[in-house]
C-alpha positions as CSV (number, residue, x, y, z in Angstrom):
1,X,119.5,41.4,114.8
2,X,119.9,42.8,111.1
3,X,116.7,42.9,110.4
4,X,115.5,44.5,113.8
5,X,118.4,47.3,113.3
6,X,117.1,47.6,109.6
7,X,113.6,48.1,111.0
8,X,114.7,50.5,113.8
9,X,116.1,52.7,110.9
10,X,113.1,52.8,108.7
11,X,111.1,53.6,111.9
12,X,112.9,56.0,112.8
13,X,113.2,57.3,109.3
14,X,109.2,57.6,108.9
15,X,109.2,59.1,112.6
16,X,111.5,62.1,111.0
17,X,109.2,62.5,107.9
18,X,106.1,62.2,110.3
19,X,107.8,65.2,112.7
20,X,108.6,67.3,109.2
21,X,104.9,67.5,107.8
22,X,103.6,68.0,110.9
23,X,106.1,70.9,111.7
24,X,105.4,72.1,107.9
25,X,101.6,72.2,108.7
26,X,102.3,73.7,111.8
27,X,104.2,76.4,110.0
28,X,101.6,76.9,107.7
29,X,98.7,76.8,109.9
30,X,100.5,79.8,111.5
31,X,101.2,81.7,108.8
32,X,98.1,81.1,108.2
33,X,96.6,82.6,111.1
34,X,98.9,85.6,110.9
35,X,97.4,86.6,107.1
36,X,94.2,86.9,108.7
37,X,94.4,88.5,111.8
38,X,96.5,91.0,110.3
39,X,96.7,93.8,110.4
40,X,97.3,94.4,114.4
41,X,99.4,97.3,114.8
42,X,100.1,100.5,112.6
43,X,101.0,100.4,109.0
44,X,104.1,102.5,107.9
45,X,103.5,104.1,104.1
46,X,106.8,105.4,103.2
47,X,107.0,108.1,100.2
48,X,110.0,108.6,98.4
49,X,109.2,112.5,97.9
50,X,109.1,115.6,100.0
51,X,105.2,116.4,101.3
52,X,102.6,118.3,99.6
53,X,103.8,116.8,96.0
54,X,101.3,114.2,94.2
55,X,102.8,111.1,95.5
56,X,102.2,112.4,98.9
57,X,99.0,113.8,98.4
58,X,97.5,110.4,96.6
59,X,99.3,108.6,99.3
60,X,97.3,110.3,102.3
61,X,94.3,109.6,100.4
62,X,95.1,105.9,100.1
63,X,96.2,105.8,103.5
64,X,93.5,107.2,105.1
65,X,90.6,105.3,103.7
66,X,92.9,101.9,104.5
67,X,93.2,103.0,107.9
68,X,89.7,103.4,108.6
69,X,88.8,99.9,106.7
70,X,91.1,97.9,109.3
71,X,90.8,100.0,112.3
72,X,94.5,100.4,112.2
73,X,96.2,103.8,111.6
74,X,98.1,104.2,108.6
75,X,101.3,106.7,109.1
76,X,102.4,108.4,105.9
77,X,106.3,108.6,106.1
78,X,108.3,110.7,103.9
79,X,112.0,109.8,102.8
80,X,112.9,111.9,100.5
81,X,116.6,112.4,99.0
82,X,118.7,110.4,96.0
83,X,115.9,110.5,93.4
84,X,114.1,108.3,95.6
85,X,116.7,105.6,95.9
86,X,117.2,106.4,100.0
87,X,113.5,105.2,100.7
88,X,113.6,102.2,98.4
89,X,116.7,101.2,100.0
90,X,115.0,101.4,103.4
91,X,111.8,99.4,102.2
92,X,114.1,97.1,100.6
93,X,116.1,96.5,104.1
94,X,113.1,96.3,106.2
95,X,110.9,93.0,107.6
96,X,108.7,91.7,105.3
97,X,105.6,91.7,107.7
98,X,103.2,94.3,105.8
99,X,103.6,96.7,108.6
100,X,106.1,98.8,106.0
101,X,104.7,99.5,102.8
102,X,106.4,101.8,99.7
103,X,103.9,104.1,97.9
104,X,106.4,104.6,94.9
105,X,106.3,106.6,91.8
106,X,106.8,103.6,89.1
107,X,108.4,105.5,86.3
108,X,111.1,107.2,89.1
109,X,111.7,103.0,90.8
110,X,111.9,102.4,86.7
111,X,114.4,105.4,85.5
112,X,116.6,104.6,88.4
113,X,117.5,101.3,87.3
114,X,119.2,102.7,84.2
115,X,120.1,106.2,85.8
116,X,122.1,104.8,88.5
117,X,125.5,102.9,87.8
118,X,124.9,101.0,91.0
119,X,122.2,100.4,93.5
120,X,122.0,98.7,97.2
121,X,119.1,97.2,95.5
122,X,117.6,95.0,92.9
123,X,114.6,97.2,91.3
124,X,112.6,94.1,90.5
125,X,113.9,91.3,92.9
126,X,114.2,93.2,96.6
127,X,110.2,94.3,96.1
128,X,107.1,92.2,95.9
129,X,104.2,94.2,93.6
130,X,101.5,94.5,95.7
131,X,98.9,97.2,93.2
132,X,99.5,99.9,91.0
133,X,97.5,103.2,92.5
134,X,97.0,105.2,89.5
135,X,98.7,106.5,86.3
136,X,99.2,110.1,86.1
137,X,99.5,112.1,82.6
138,X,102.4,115.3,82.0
139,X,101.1,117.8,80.4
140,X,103.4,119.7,77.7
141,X,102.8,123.5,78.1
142,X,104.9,126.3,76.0
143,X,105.5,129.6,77.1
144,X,103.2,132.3,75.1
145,X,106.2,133.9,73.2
146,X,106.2,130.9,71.3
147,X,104.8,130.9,67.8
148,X,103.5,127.7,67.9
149,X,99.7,126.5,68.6
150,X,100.2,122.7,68.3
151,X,102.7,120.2,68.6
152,X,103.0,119.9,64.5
153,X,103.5,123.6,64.3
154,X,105.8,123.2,67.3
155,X,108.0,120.6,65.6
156,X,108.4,122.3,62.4
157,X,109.3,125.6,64.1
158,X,111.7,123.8,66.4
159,X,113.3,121.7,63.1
160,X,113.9,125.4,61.3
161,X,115.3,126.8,64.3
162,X,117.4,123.5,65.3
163,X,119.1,124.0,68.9
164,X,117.2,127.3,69.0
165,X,114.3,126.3,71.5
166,X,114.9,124.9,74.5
167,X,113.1,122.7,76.9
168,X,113.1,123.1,80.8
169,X,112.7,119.8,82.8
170,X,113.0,119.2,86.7
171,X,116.2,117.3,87.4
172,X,118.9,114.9,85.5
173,X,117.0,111.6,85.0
174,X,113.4,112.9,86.5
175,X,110.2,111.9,84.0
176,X,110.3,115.5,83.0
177,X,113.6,115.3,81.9
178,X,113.3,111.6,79.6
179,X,109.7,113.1,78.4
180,X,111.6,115.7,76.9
181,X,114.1,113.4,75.4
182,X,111.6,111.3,74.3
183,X,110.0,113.6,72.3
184,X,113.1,114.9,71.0
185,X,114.1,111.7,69.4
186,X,110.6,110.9,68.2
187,X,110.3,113.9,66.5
188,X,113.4,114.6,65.4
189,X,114.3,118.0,66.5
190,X,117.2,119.2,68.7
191,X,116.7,121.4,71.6
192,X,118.6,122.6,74.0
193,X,118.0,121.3,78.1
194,X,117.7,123.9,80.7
195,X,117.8,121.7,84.2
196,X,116.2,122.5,87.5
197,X,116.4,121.8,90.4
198,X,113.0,120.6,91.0
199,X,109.3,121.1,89.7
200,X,108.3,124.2,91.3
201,X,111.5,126.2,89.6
202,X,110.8,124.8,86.3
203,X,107.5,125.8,86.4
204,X,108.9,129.5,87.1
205,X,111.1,129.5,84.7
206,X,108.4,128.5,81.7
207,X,106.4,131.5,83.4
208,X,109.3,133.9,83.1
209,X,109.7,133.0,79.5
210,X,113.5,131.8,80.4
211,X,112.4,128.5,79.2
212,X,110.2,127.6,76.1
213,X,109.0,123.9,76.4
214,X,107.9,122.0,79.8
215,X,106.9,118.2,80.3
216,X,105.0,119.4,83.8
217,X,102.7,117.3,85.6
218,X,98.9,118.1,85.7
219,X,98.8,120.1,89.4
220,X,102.0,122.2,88.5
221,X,100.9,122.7,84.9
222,X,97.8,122.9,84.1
223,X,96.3,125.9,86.1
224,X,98.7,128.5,84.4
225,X,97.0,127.0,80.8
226,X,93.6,127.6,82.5
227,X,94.9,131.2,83.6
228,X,96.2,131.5,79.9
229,X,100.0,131.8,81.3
230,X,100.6,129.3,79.1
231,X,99.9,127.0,76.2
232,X,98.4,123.6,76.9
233,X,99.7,121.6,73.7
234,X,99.2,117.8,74.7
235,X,99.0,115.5,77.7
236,X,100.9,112.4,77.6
237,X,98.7,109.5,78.4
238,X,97.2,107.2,75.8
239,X,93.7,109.0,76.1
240,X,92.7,112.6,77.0
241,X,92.3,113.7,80.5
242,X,88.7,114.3,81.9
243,X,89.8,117.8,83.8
244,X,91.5,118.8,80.4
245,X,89.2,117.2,77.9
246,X,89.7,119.8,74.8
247,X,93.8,119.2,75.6
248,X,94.8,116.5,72.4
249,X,97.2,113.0,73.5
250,X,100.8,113.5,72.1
251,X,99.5,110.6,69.8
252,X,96.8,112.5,68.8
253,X,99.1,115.7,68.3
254,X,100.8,113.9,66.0
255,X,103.2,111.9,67.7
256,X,102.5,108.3,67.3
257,X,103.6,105.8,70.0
258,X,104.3,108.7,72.1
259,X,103.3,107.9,76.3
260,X,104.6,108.8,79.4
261,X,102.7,108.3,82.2
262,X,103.3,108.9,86.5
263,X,102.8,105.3,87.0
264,X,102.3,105.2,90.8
265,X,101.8,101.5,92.8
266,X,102.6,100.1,96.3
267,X,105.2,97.6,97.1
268,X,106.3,95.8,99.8
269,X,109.6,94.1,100.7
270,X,110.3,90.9,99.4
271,X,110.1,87.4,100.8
272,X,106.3,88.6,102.0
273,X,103.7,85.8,102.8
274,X,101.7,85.8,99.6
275,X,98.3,85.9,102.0
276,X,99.3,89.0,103.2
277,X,100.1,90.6,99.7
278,X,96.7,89.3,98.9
279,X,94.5,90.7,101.7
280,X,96.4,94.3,101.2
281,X,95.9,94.0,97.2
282,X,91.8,93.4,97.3
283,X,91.5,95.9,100.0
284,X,93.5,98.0,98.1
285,X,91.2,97.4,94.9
286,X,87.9,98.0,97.0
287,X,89.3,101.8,98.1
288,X,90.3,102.5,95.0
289,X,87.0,101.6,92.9
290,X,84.9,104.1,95.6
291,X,83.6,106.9,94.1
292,X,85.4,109.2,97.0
293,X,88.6,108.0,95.7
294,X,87.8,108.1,92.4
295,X,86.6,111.9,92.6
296,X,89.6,113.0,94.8
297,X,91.9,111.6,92.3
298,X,90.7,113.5,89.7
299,X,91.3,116.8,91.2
300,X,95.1,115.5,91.1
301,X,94.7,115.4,87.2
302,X,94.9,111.5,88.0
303,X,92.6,108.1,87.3
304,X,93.0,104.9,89.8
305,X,94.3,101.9,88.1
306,X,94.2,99.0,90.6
307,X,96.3,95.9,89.6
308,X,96.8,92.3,90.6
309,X,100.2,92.2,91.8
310,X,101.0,90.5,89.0
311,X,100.4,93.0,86.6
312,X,102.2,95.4,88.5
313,X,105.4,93.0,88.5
314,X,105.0,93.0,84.6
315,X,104.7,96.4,84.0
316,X,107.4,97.2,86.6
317,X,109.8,94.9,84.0
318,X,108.5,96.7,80.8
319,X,109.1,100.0,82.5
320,X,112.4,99.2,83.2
321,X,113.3,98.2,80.0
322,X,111.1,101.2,78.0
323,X,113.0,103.8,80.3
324,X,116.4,102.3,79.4
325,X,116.6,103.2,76.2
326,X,116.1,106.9,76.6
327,X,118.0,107.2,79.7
328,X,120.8,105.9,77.8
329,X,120.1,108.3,74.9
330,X,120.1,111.0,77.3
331,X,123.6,110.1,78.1
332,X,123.0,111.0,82.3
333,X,124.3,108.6,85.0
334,X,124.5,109.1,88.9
335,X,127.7,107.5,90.3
């Protein structure tokens, strides 16, 4: 009777790993079949930033072209507020299915992380990297009145005249404002901050002559140099920008190591089936290798950069870390 009891139990032992691997192949035979049949419904692209900015205007272009690959529409959302931390909260809260996506501007997701004593989210952990969209150059004009024609002449006017120039930026912890404090402590000159209260104001106040120096992006920027309202000194990417080719890097200017780029990328929420994140990042890859894409970027001043999400995840962690060190030297925190 022993041995029948001991035999019962190893049946029913093997009958229990039997019903596990087929429930587990089951399980992935279905998930499975999900990665490929999706998309079936809408996709939700949420932007962190009010409409009509570059985020939202990349976005749209993104969007659309996805939309009409799949045969599925693709609604741009924006949720703007809290230096984008009220839409990444909501990505980070909602299903991972691939039906909410998060066209984020990687430097802002990276600042944040620093610039904010506490978050309803983990910057790295709460996301899964899907592709990084593009990287965007600043470009650092100076108002006419300034008797400067390049960043060396800049810096040596601005280290005889310490605290003397100042240097407009578009909010407390923004890429315009940590440019500017980049280049500050790179160069070694002190200059006084004059906040606004967003991109558009700043950009008046460099016109007015109320402010001296301005880290602007490319679309805000770069038409008052073309105008001659302003002096184009350097653009901020490792390599010179094709709609501003005779505009030198900051490196080139003579500010080695010197980058700060408008990463932007799309994320999802974490916990997302891998085959999914695959099928988004090679479609992804395919729109933004077309020509189209490539030629309505550079209108925006910007170059597509598609990733593997991989690479996004890495530079997402370098960002981080980069950005920390001159948030901190900034000395600003949001409670």
């Amino acid at each position: 009777m022993g041995r029948l009891e001991g035999l019962t139990d190893q049946g029913f032992k093997l009958g229990v790993r039997l019903f596990i691997l087929a429930m587990s192949g089951a399980f992935l035979m279905s998930a499975s079949a999900l990665a490929q049949s999706y998309p079936t419904k809408p996709i939700r692209m949420i932007v962190p930033f009010p409409p009509g900015g570059i985020s939202d205007v990349l976005s749209r272009i993104v969007g659309q072209k996805l939309g009409e690959s799949w045969g599925q529409a693709v609604v741009i959302e924006n949720r703007p507020g809290a230096g984008t931390t009220i839409a990444a909260d909501f990505i980070a809260k909602s299903p991972p299915d691939g039906y909410t996506l998060y066209f984020t501007d990687i430097t802002t997701h990276a600042i944040n992380a620093s610039l904010y004593r506490k978050l309803s989210y983990d910057s790295l952990k709460s996301f899964a990297p899907v592709t990084t969209v593009t990287s965007t150059p600043l470009i650092l004009v100076m108002h006419p009145s300034v008797p400067a024609t390049s960043v060396k002449e800049l810096i040596a006017l601005a280290k005889s005249k310490a605290g003397q120039l100042n240097i407009a930026h578009s909010g407390i912890g923004t890429i315009t404002h940590l440019a500017g404090e980049m280049f500050k402590s790179m160069a070694g000159v002190d200059m006084v901050n004059i906040p606004y209260t967003g991109s558009a104001p700043a950009t008046t106040g460099i016109l007015s002559g109320e402010a001296s120096l301005l880290f602007s992006t490319m679309p805000a920027g770069l038409p008052h140099v073309k105008a001659g309202k302003l002096k184009g000194l350097a653009v901020t990417t490792p390599k010179r920008v094709a709609t501003a080719p005779d505009i030198p890097t900051m490196i080139e200017a003579g500010v080695p190591g010197f980058e700060a780029v408008l990463w932007s990328g799309i994320l999802a929420p974490a916990n997302i089936q891998k085959d999914i994140i695959a099928k988004l990042n090679n479609e992804l890859r395919r729109i933004l290798q077309s020509p189209d894409v490539k030629e309505r970027f550079a209108a925006q001043g910007g170059e597509p950069s598609p990733s593997t999400p991989e690479e996004l995840g890495a530079r997402m962690k370098s960002l981080i870390e980069t950005w920390a060190k001159f948030v901190k030297a900034s000395g600003a925190k949001v409670d």
